[in-house]
C-alpha positions in Angstrom: 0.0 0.0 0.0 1.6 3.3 -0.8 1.1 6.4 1.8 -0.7 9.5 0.5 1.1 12.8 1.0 0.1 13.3 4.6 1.7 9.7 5.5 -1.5 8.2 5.7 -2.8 5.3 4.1 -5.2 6.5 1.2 -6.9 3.1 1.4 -8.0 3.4 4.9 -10.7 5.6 4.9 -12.5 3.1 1.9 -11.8 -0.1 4.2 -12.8 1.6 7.4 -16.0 2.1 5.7 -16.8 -1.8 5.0 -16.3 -0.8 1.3 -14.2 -3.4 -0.5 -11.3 -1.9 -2.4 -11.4 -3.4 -5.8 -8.3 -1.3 -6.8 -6.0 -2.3 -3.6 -2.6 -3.2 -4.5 0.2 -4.9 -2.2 3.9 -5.1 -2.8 5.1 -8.9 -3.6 9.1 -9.0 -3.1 10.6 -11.9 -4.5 14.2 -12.7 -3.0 16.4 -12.9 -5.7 19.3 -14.7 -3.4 16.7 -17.4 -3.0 16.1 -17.6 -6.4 19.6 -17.9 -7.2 20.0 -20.5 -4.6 17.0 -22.7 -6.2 17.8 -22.0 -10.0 21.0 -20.2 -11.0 20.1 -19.5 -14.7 16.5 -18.3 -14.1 18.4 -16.1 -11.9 20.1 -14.8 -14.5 17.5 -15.1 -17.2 15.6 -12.5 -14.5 18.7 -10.2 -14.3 18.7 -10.0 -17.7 15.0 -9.6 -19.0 13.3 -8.2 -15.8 10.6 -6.0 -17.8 9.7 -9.7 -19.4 9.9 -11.2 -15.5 8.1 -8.5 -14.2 4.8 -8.8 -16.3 5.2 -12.6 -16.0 5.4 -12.9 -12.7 2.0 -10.1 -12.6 0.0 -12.9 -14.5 0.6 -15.8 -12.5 -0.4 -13.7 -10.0 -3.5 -12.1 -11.7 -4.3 -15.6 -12.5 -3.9 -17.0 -9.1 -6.2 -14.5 -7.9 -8.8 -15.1 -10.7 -8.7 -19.0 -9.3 -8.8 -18.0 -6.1 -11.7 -15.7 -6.2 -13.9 -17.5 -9.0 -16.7 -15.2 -10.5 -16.1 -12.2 -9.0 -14.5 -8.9 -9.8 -10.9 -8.3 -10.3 -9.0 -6.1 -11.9 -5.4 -5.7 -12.8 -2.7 -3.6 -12.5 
């Protein structure tokens, strides 16, 4: 969640009112050390295409999410 200019939270006030936030985003971090741990030349495949990597890893994501949720709304970023 990213922090609106007067360091609060410009989701809160949306939650706090029982709304759901269709458009709430959350960081995912993947380690890269583990990554090259588990798989040296993905590592490196990453490293070098990580515009590609990037929108990959999005739609497994998005997709997950879709499964996840069935029918009902989601969007993307």
């Amino acid at each position: 969640l990213s922090a609106g200019t007067d360091g609060e939270d410009p989701d809160h006030d949306e939650l706090a009112d029982g709304e759901p936030d269709h458009e709430l985003t959350v960081p995912l971090y993947i380690n890269m050390d583990d990554v090259s741990e588990h798989d040296p030349a993905l590592y490196l495949s990453i490293q070098q295409n990580a515009k590609r990597y990037h929108q990959l890893f999005g739609d497994v994501v998005d997709s997950l999410i879709v499964r996840k949720l069935g029918d009902r709304e989601v969007s993307s970023s």
